[in-house]
C-alpha positions in Angstrom: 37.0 158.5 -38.9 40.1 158.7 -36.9 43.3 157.2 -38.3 43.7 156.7 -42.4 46.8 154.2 -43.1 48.2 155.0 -46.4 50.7 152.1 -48.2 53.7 154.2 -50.0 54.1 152.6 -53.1 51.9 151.8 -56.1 49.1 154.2 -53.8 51.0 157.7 -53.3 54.2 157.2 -55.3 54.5 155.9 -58.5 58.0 154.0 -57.6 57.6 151.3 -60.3 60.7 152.1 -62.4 62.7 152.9 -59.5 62.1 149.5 -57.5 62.9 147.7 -60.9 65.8 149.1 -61.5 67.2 148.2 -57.7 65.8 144.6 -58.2 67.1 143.9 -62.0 70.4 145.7 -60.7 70.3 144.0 -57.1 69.8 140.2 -59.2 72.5 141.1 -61.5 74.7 142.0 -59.2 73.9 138.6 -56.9 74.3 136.5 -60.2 70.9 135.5 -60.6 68.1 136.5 -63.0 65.7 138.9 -62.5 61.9 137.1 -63.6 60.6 140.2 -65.1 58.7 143.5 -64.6 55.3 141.9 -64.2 56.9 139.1 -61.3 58.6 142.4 -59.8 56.1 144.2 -59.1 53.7 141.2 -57.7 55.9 141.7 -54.7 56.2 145.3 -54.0 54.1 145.5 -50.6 56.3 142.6 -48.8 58.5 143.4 -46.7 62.2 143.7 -48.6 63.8 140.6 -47.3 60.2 138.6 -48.1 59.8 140.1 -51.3 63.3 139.0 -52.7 62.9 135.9 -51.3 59.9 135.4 -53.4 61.3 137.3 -56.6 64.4 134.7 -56.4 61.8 131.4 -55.7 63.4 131.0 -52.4 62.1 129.1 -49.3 63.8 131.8 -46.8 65.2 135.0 -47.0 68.9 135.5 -48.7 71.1 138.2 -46.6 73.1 138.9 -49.6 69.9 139.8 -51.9 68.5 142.4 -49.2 72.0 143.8 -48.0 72.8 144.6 -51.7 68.8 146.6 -52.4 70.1 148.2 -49.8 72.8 149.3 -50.5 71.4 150.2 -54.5 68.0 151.6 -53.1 69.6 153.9 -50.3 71.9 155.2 -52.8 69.1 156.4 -55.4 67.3 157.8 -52.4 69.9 160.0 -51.3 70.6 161.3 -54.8 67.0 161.9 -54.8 66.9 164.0 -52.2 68.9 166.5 -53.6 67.7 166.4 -57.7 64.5 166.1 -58.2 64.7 164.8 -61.4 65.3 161.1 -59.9 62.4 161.0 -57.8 59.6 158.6 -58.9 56.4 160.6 -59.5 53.7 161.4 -57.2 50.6 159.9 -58.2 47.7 162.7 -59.0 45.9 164.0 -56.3 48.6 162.5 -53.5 50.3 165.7 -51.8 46.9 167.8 -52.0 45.0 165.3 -50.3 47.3 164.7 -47.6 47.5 168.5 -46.9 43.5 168.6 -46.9 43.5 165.7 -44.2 45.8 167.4 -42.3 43.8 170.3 -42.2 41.1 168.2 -40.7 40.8 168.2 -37.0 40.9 165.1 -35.7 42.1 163.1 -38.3 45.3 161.2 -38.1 47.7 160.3 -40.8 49.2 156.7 -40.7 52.5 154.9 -42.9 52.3 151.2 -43.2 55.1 150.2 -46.0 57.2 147.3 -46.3 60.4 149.5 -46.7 62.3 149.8 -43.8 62.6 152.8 -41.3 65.8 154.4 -43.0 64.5 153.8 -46.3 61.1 155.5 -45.6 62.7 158.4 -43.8 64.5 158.9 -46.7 61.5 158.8 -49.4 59.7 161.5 -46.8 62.3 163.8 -47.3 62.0 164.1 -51.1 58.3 165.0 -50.8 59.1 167.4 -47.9 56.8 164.7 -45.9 58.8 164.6 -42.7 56.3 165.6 -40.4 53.2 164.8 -42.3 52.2 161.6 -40.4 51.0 160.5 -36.9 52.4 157.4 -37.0 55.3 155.3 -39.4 54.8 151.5 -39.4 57.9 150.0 -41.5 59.5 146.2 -42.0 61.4 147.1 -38.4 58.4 147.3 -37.0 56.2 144.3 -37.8 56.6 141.8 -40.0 55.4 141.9 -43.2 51.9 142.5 -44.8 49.2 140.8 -44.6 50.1 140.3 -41.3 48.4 142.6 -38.9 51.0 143.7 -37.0 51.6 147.1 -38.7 48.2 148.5 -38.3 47.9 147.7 -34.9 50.9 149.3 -34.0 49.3 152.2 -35.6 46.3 152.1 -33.9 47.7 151.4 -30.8 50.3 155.0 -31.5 47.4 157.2 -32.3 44.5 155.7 -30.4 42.5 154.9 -32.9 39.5 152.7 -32.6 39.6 149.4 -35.7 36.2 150.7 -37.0 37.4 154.1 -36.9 40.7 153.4 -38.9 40.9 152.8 -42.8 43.4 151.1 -44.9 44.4 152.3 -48.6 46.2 150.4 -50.5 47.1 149.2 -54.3 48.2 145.5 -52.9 46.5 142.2 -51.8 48.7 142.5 -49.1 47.5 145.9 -47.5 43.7 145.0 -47.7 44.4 141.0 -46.5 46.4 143.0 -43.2 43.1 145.2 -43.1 41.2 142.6 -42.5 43.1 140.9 -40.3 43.3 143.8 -37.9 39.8 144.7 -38.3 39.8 147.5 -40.1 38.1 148.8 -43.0 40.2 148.2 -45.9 40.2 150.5 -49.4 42.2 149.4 -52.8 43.5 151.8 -55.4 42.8 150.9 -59.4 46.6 152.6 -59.9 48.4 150.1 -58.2 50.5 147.5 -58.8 47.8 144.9 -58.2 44.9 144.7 -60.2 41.4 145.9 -58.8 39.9 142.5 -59.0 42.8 141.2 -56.4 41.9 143.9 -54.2 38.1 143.0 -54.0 39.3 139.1 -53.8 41.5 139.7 -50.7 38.4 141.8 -48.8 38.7 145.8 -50.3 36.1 147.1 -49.1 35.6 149.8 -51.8 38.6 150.5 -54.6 39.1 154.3 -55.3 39.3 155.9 -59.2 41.1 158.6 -58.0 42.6 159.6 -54.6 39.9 162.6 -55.0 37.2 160.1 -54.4 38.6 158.9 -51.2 36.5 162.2 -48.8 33.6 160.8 -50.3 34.3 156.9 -49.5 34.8 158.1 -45.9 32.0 160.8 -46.3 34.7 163.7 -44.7 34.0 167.0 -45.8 34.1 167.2 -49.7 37.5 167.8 -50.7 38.5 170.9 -52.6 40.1 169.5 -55.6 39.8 167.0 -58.4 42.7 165.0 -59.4 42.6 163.8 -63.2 42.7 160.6 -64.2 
């Protein structure tokens, strides 16, 4: 293996109460209703201005509903980054398995998120992540999931062969752009998306815990065991 892509949220952060709270907020604020937790969270894994498009039952994208998550997400972000107390919880497992992989020669460490550049900047700093990854692939690079776009900009950064490159993913949307750029695509079951999504839209395995993933991928066992 060469290049492991890893989606940000619902598969290494567990942002769901933080990206509700900018979309309820972000709807009220716009005048419109807000459909509901389980509607909001269908759509994390779109790109921002897709997403919101879809939350609102919109044919196109609304400049005044992704200027103003913005404006509410970049805020909580930055007062993240300096109390620790606001930032959404790491899912178990998440910063010791990165560290092991980046241990591994060889290996490279991909980003593919619908947030955009500034946003995911911003959310790398408050896991001291900066750094951590090969290549970034955000909304300003690509457009959004399941086109294949963002993996094959990744690919293309790090020189990494499709059938040596992996996707992981909690979303129908990262294992549907897995397949479309040929790569081998693995759901989460802690997600936002429910496993039996992720098997319907191609996954080619979907992980317990981000402990099992060495084994999926057969690198060298991994030194810890994240709980359920």
């Amino acid at each position: 293996m060469d290049l492991i892509i890893f989606d940000l949220d619902g598969t290494l952060i567990d942002s769901s109460a933080t990206l509700l709270v900018a979309q309820t907020e972000t709807f009220r604020r716009c005048g419109r209703r807000h459909p509901g937790p389980e509607a909001g969270l269908e759509v994390i894994g779109l790109s921002l201005d897709v997403a919101l498009a879809r939350l609102a039952g919109l044919g196109q994208p609304d400049d005044l509903l992704t200027r103003t998550y913005r404006e509410i997400i970049g805020d909580m972000h930055r007062r993240a980054l300096s109390d620790p107390l606001l930032r959404a919880p790491l899912f178990p497992g998440a910063p010791e398995l990165l560290a092991e992989i980046r241990r591994q020669t060889g290996l490279k460490l991909g980003i593919a998120t619908g947030k955009s550049r500034k946003g995911t900047e911003l959310v790398l700093a408050q896991y001291g992540w900066a750094g951590m990854f090969d290549t970034i692939q955000t909304a300003d690079d690509a457009p959004s999931k399941p086109h294949p776009g963002m993996a094959l900009r990744a690919m293309a950064e790090t020189g990494a062969s499709p059938e040596r490159t992996v996707m992981v993913g909690d979303s129908s949307y990262d294992m549907g752009m897995a397949v479309a750029a040929g790569i081998t695509p693995i759901g989460v079951s802690w997600g936002f998306q429910p496993p039996a999504a992720l098997v319907a839209s191609g996954a080619r395995y979907v992980l317990a815990h981000l402990g099992d993933l060495p084994a999926a991928l057969k690198l060298p066992a991994s030194p810890f065991r994240p709980g359920p």
